[in-house]
C-alpha positions in Angstrom: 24.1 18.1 65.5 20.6 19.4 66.6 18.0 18.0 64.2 16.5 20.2 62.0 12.9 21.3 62.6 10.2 19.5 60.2 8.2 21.9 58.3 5.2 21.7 55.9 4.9 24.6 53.6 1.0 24.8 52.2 0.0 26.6 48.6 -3.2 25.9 46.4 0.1 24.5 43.4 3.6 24.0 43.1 6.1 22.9 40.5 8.2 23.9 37.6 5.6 25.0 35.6 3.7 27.6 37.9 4.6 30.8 38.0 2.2 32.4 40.2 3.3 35.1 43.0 2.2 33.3 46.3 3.2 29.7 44.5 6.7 31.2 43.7 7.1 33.1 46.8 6.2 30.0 48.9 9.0 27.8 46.4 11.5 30.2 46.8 11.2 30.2 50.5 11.8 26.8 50.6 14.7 26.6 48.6 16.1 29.1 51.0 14.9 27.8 54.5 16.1 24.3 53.6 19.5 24.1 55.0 17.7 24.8 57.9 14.5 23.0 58.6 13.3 19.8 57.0 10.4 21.4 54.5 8.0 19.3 52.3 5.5 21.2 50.5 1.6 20.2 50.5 0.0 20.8 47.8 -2.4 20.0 45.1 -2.2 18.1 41.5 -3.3 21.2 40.1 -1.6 23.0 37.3 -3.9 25.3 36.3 -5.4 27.7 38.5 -8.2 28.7 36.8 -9.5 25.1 36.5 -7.5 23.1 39.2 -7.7 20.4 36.2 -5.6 17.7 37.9 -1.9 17.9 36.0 0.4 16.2 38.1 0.9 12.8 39.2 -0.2 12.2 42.9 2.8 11.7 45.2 6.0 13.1 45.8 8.0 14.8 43.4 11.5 16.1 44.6 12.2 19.9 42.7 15.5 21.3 43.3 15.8 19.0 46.5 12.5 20.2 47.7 10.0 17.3 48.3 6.3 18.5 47.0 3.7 16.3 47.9 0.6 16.0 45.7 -2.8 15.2 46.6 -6.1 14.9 44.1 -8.5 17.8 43.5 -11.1 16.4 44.1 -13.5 18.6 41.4 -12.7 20.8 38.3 -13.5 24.3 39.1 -16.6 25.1 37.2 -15.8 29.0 35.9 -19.6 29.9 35.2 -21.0 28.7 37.9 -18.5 30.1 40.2 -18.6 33.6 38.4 -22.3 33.5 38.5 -22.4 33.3 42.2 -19.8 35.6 42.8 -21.6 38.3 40.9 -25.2 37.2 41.4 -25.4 34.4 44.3 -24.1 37.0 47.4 -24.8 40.3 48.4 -22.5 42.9 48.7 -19.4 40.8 50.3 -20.3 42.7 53.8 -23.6 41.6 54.2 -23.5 38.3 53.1 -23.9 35.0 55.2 -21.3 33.2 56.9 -22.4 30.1 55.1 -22.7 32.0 51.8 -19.3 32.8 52.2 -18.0 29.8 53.1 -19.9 28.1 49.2 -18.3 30.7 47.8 -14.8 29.4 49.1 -16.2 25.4 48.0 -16.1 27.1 44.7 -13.5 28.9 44.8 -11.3 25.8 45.7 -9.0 24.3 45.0 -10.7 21.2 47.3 -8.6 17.8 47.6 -10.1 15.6 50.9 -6.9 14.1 50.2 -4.5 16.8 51.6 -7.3 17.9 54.3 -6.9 14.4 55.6 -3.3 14.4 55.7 -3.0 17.1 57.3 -5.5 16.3 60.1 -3.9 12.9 60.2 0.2 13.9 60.2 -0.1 17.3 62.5 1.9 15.8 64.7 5.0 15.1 62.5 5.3 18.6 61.7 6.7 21.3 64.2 5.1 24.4 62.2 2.8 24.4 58.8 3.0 27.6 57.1 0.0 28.5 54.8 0.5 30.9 51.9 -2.0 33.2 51.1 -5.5 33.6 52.3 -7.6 33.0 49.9 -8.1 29.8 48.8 -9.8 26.7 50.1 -6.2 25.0 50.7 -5.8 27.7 53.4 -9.2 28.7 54.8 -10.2 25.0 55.2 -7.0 23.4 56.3 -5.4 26.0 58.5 -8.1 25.6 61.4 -6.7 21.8 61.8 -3.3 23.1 63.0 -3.8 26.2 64.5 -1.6 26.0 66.8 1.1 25.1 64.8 -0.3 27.4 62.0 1.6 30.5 60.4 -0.2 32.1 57.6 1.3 34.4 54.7 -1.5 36.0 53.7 -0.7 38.0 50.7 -4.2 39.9 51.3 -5.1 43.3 49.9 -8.5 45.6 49.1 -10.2 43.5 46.9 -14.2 42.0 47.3 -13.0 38.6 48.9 -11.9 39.8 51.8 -14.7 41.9 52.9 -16.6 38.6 53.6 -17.4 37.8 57.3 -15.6 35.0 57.6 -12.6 36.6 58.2 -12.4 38.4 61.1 -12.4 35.0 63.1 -9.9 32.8 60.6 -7.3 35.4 60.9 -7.2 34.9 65.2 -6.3 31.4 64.5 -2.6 31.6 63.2 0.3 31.7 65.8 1.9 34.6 64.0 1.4 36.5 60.6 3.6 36.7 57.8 3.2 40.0 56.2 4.8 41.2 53.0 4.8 44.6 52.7 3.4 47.6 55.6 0.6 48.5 53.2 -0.8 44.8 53.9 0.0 44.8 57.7 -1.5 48.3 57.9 -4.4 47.3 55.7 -5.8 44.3 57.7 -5.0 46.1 61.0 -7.8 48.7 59.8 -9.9 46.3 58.4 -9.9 43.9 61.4 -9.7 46.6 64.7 -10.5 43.4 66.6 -7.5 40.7 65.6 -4.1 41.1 67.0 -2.2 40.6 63.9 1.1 39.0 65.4 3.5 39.1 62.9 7.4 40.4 61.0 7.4 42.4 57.4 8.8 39.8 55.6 9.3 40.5 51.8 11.5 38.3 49.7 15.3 38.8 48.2 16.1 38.6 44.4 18.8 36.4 43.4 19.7 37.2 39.6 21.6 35.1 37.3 25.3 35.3 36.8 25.4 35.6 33.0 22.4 38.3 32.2 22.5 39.3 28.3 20.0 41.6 26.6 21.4 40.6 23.5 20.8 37.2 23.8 17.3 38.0 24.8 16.6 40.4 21.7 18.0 37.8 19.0 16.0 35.0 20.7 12.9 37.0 20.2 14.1 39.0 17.4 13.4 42.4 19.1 15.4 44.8 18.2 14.1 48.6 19.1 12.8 50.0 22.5 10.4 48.2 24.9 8.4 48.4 27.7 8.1 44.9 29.7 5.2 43.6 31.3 5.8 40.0 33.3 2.9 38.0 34.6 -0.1 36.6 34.2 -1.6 38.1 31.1 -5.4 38.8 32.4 -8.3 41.2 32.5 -7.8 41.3 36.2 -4.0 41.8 36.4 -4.8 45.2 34.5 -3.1 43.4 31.1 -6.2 44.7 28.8 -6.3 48.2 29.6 -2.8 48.4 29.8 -2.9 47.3 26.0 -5.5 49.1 25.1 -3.5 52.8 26.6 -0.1 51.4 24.8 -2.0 51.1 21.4 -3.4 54.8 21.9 0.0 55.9 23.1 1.5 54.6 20.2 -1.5 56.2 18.0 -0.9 59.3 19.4 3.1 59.7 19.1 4.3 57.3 16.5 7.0 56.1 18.8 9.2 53.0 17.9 8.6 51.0 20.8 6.9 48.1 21.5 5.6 46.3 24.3 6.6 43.1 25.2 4.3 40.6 27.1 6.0 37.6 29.1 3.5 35.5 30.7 0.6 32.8 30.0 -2.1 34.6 28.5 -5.8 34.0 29.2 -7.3 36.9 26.9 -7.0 37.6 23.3 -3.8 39.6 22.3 -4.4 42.1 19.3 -1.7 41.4 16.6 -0.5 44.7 16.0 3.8 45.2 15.4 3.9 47.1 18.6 2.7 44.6 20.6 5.4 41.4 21.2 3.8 38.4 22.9 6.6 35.8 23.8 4.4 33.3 26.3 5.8 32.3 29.9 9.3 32.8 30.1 12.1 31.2 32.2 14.3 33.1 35.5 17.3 33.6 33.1 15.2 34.9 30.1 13.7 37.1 32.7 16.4 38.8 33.6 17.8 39.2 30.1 14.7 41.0 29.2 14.4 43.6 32.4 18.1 44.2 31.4 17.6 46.2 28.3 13.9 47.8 29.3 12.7 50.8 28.7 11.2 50.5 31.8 8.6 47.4 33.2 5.4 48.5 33.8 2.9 46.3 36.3 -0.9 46.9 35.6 -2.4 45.0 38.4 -4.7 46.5 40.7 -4.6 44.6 43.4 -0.8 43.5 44.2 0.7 42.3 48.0 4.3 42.7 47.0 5.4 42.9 43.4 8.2 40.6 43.1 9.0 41.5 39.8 9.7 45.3 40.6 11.8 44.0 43.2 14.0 42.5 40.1 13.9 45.5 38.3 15.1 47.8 40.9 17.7 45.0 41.1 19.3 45.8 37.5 18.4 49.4 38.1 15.3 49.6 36.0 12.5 51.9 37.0 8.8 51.2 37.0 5.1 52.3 36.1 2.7 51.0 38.2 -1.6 50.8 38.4 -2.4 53.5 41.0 -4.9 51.3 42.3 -2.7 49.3 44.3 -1.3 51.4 47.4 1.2 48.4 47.5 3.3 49.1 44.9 2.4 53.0 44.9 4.3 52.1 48.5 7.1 50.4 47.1 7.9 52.7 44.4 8.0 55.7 47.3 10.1 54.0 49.8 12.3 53.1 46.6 12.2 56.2 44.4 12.4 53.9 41.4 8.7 54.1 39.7 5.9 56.1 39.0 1.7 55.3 39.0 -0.9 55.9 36.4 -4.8 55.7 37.2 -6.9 56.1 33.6 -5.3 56.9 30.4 -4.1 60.5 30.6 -2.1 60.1 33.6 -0.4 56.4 32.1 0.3 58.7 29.0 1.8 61.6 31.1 3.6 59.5 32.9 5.2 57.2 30.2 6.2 60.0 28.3 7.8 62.0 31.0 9.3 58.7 32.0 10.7 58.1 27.9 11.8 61.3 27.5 13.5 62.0 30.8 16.6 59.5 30.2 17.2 59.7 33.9 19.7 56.6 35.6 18.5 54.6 38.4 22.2 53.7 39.7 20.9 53.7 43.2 18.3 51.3 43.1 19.9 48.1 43.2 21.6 49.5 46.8 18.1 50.1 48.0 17.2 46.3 47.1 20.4 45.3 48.6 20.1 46.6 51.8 16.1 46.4 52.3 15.8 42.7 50.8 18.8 40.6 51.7 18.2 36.9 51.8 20.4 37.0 54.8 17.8 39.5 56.7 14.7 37.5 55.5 16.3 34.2 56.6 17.3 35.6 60.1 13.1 36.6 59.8 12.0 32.8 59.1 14.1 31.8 61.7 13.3 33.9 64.7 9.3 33.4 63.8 9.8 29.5 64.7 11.6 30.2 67.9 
């Protein structure tokens, strides 16, 4: 038997409790890839990504057969300070220094001298490291050490970040890009003229439970009338705010039984108001219980590289309203037919009405995620990038 090929996946955290896109989308890779190559993960001890407070134990932990191996942040992330230069320290992200850049990163962390030195000192028991997503130091500082053994999902899409100049040159120094949707390949192709961006639309496949219930769902939270769903982080950047703010004035406006359901840790205050259903981070099985019976799910984030979670909905035939703002999902929901956009209050109010009041079946949707996002076609992907 040919021996498998040893590869390191790298995210800024990993483990049972973190739930972010890039963190989940690099896990479930792995679970996937592993009857194929040997895959550790590299990673921090971070939990939290706000603070990358260290949570976990360092080491290795083995999660669902996957081996994840720790390494110390080696400072809390100070918020003010790191807000305060963002906003004040650097010009406008296209004029700034190189070297400004570059603090800005140091703050951004998460920093562990721990994993840099691992990396730098075990490149040559790895056949391929791939990094996922751009933006943190985990990527931008480690990546350079392996470059020639480097692939790099970069999850990257319009937002101020990736305007800095220290770009252009970091993206020539992967082997091949992993790209999640053709808004992100066509995106950094326009913003980088310059950088053959080498590289496969990859996406990601759903796999959904075999027992889904919305009943058990609705007497675990004890919801029992319409509801829009909303899974994610629950932030002032992911949209989550406005979005609460246009579902209270909806509400205001047509005295509608409906409420809106919020899975996902929250970092901003929640109004308590009995349209408004708050049930904190929820597991894969709850999740699927609760897109079985929605209304519709609505994502509010601006800036998005592939929406997994309208992937699952599309999977159990469940349309979507999306934030305008990101041509990702405005993307998705085309190529699909399953979802509409909102930009500003009258348009989310048009569109959530129409979208109420039409009663219309999505029977065709789960086919569409069937045949566009098959693990068996994303695996065949992974595989042919190493070769």
């Amino acid at each position: 038997m040919m021996k498998k090929q040893k590869v390191a996946f790298i995210v800024q955290r990993s483990g049972k409790e973190v739930n972010g896109g890039a963190e989940s989308y690099c896990f479930t890779i792995a679970e996937k890839m592993k009857k194929y190559w040997d895959i550790e993960i590299l990673t921090t001890c971070a939990l939290d990504y706000m603070t990358w407070e260290n949570y976990y134990d360092e080491g290795i932990e083995v999660v669902n057969d996957i081996p994840i191996r720790r390494f110390k942040v080696d400072e809390v992330r100070d918020i003010e300070k790191f807000n305060n230069f963002y906003k004040n320290g650097m010009p406008e992200a296209e004029t700034t220094t190189i070297e400004k850049a570059e603090t800005w990163m140091k703050l951004q962390g998460p920093n562990s001298e721990n994993l840099t030195a691992f990396i730098k000192n075990n490149s040559d028991k790895y056949d391929a490291f791939i990094f996922f997503t751009y933006i943190y130091a985990t990527t931008y500082f480690n990546l350079p050490f392996v470059k020639e053994k480097a692939y790099l999902a970069s999850f990257a899409h319009d937002e101020r970040p990736i305007y800095l100049p220290i770009w252009k040159d970091f993206f020539k120094k992967p082997k091949k890009m992993i790209f999640s949707t053709v808004e992100e390949k066509n995106f950094l192709q326009k913003q980088f003229p310059d950088v053959k961006f080498d590289g496969d639309i990859f996406g990601i496949g759903i796999d959904k439970p075999n027992d889904i219930s919305n009943i058990r769902f609705r007497q675990k939270y004890d919801i029992y009338s319409p509801y829009i769903l909303y899974i994610g982080r629950i932030d002032e950047s992911k949209g989550v705010h406005d979005l609460i703010q246009y579902f209270l004035k909806f509400i205001d406006k047509y005295k509608i039984n409906i409420k809106l359901v919020l899975a996902g840790k929250s970092v901003i205050d929640i109004p308590k108001n009995e349209f408004i259903k708050y049930i904190g981070f929820i597991d894969e099985q709850t999740k699927f219980d609760a897109i079985e019976d929605c209304e519709l799910l609505v994502n509010s984030s601006p800036f998005e590289s592939l929406s997994m979670v309208l992937l699952e909905a599309w999977s159990m035939n469940r349309p979507v309203l999306v934030n305008r703002i990101s041509d990702v999902m405005v993307g998705q929901c085309k190529r699909s037919g399953g979802g509409k956009s909102y930009l500003g209050y009258d348009s989310f109010e048009n569109e959530l009405k129409s979208m109420l009041d039409e009663n219309k079946y999505y029977d065709t949707l789960s086919s569409f995620i069937e045949s566009e996002y098959s693990w068996k076609v994303i695996e065949n992907k992974f595989l042919k990038l190493l070769d």
